[in-house]
N, C-alpha and C positions, 0 to 999 in steps of 0.2 A: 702241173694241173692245180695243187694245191693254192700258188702263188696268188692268182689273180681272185680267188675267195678270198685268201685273206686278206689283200690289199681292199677289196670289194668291203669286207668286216672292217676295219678299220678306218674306212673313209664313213660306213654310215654311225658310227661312236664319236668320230669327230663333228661331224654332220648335228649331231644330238648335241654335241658339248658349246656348239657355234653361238646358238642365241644367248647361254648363260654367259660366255666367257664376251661374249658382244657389251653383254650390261655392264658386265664389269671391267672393261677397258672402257665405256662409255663413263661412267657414272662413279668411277674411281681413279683409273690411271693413268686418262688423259685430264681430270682434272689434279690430281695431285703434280705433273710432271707440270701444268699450266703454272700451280702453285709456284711449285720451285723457280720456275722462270720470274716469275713476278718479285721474287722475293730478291732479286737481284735488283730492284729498277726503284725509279720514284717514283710511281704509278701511287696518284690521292687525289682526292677532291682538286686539290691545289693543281698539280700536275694530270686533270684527266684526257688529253690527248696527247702532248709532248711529254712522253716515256723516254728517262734513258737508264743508262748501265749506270748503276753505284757502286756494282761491286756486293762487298759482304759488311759495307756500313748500316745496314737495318740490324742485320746481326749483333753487331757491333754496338747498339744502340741499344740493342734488345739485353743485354747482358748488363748493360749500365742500369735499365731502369728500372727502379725499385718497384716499381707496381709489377712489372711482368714477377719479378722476383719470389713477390709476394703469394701472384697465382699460382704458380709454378708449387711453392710451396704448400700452399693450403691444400690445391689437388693430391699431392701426395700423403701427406697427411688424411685427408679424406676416402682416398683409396685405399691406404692400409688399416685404418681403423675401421672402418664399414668393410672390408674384406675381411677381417681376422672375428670381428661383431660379429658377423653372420655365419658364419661356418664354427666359429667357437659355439655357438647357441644352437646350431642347425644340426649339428651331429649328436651333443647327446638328447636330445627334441627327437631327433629319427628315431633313434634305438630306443625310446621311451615308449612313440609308437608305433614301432613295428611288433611289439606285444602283445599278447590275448587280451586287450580288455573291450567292454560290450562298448563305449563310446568312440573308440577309434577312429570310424568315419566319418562323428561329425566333429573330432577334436582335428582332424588333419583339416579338413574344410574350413574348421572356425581358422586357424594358422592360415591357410594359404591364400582366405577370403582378400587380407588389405595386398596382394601382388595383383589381384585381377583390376582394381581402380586405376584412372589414370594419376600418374606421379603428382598433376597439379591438385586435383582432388587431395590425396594424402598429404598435400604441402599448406593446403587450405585447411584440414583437418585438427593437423598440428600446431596451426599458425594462432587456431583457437584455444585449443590445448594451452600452448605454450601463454596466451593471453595473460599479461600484470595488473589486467586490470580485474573488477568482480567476477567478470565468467570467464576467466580462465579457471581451467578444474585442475591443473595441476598445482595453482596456486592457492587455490584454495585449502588446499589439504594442504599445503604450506604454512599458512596462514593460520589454519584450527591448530597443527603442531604447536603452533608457538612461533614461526621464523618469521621473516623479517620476507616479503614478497621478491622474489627472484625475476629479473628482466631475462629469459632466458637467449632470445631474438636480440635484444638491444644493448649488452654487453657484447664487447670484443672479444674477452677471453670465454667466453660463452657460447658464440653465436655456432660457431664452426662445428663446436661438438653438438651442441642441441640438435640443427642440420642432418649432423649421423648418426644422431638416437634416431631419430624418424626415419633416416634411408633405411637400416638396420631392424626396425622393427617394419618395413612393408617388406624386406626381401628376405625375412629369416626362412618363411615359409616357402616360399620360392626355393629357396635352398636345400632345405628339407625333406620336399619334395624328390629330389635328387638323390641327396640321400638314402630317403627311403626304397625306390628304387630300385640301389646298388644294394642295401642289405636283405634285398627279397630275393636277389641273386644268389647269394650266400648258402648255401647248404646247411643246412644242419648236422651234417655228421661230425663237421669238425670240430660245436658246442659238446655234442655226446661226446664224443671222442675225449674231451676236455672234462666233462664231468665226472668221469673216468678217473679219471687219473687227480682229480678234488682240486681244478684248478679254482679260483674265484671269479666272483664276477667282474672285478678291476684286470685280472688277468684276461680272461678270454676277451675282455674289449682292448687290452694292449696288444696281446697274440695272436688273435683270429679278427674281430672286427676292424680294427682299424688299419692294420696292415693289407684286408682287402677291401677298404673302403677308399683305395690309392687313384683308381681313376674318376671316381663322384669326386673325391678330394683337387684332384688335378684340374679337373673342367672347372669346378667352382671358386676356387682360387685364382685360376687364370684369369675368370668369365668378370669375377668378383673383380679384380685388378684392372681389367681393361676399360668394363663399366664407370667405374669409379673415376679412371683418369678423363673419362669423358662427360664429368656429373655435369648438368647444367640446368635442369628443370624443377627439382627439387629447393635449390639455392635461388632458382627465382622465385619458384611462388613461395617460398619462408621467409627471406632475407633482400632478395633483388641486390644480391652483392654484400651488403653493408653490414654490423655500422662499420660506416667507413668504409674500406675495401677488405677487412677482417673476414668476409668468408668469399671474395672472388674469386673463379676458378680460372684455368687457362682457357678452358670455351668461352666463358662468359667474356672475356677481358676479350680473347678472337672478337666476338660478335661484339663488343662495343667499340670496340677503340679502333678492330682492323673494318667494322663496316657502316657501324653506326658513323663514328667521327670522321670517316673518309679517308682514313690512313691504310690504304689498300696492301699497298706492297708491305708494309709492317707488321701487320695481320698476318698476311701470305709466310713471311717467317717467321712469326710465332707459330704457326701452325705446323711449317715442316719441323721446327726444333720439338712440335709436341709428338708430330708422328714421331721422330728418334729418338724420343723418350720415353715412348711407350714401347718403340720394340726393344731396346735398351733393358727396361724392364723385365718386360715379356719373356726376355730370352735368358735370363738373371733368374726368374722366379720358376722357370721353367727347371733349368739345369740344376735348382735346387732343390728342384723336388725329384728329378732325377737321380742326386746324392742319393736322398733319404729313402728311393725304390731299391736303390744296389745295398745299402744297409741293412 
């Protein structure tokens, strides 16, 4: 008697799960699987109706050329530095304010104000900021120093990092946020318990706070890593790639080369080697923060 309720319960859960998992076999994994195909063939400008099989010479091509190389590179670099920026700042910023003090509310506000802007906003923001010429503010106070004006945008060895002082100061608070949180979760008997016993304050943030500060830590690390290897709005409205190709990312180089310039299929496998490099990652940063849960 039981049998036909429960098969009855189970078909309406599937029933519910239908539309979401519809979008996303729409809107993800028939176009990723589209991807993979393509990325086999010489589908371009050049070639837009006579498609054939090349094989794994895009790939092929793709390892040779030093521009992809380059994105490939900066992205990571960009993902870990703006990953480790923001959560190295955002954790002790948490426990600062989760405090007794009278301005708290509007100190977490003023932080988390520049994450509510749009990315390009903030990119325009900083693009003044960063300005070498008279109204740049950051140069200016360079300037009254004593130094010599700093190109912060139009150097190479410059550009990439300026780029992730700004991601990093719109997402600290974002981050934070997060944080805070997880430490309002946090019980207090395990502070008394600790005050007790005369531990300090570097201790009970080594022994009690950050030890369960493991899954804020997980999500934003992960969140922070995934984000990053997908940066591409931020890099436009500061730099639009340059100088040179000094802060291109692999979306950016996707979107110029695989659709601006008509190199479809070349695109098509820079993009599955970026999906494998993200779960790659993904699954690497995971398992090591898994380590440090069993420690």
């Amino acid at each position: 008697m039981n049998k036909p309720n429960i098969f009855k319960r189970e078909i309406n859960y599937v029933l519910f799960l239908l539309p979401a998992l519809l979008i996303y076999c729409t809107f993800f994994i028939f176009p990723t699987i589209k991807t993979a195909l393509y990325s086999f063939t010489n589908w371009s400008d050049v070639h837009p109706v006579v498609v054939k099989f090349v094989g794994i010479d895009n790939y092929i091509a793709l390892f040779k050329d030093s521009l992809y190389m380059t994105g490939i590179k900066n992205t990571l670099i960009y993902a870990v530095l703006a990953m480790l920026g923001q959560n190295l700042l955002a954790i002790p910023l948490a426990v600062f304010l989760n405090k007794r003090l009278k301005t708290k509310n509007l100190l977490r506000a003023a932080f988390f104000l520049p994450a509510v802007f749009s990315v390009l906003v903030i990119g325009f923001l900083w693009n003044f900021m960063y300005s070498p010429s008279d109204f740049g503010l950051i140069n200016q106070f360079v300037v009254a120093l004593g130094f010599e004006r700093i190109n912060f945008l139009g150097d190479p060895h410059l550009a990439l990092y300026s780029v992730i002082f700004a991601s990093v100061w719109q997402w600290v608070g974002y981050t934070m946020v997060i944080y805070l949180a997880n430490l309002q979760s946090i019980s207090t008997d395990y502070y008394e318990a600790a005050k007790i016993d005369r531990a300090s304050g570097w201790q009970m943030f080594r022994y009690i706070t950050l030890p369960l500060l493991l899954p804020a830590i997980t999500f934003n690390t992960v969140m922070g890593m995934i984000n990053g290897m997908k940066v591409f709005d931020i890099v436009y409205a500061l730099t639009g790639g340059g100088p040179g190709y000094s802060t291109e990312t692999i979306v950016s180089l996707m979107i110029k080369k695989g659709l601006s310039d008509g190199f479809y299929s070349y695109g098509a496998a820079f993009g599955i080697v970026f999906v494998i490099l993200v779960g790659i990652i993904t699954f690497i940063h995971i398992s090591l923060i898994k380590m440090w849960e069993r420690r």
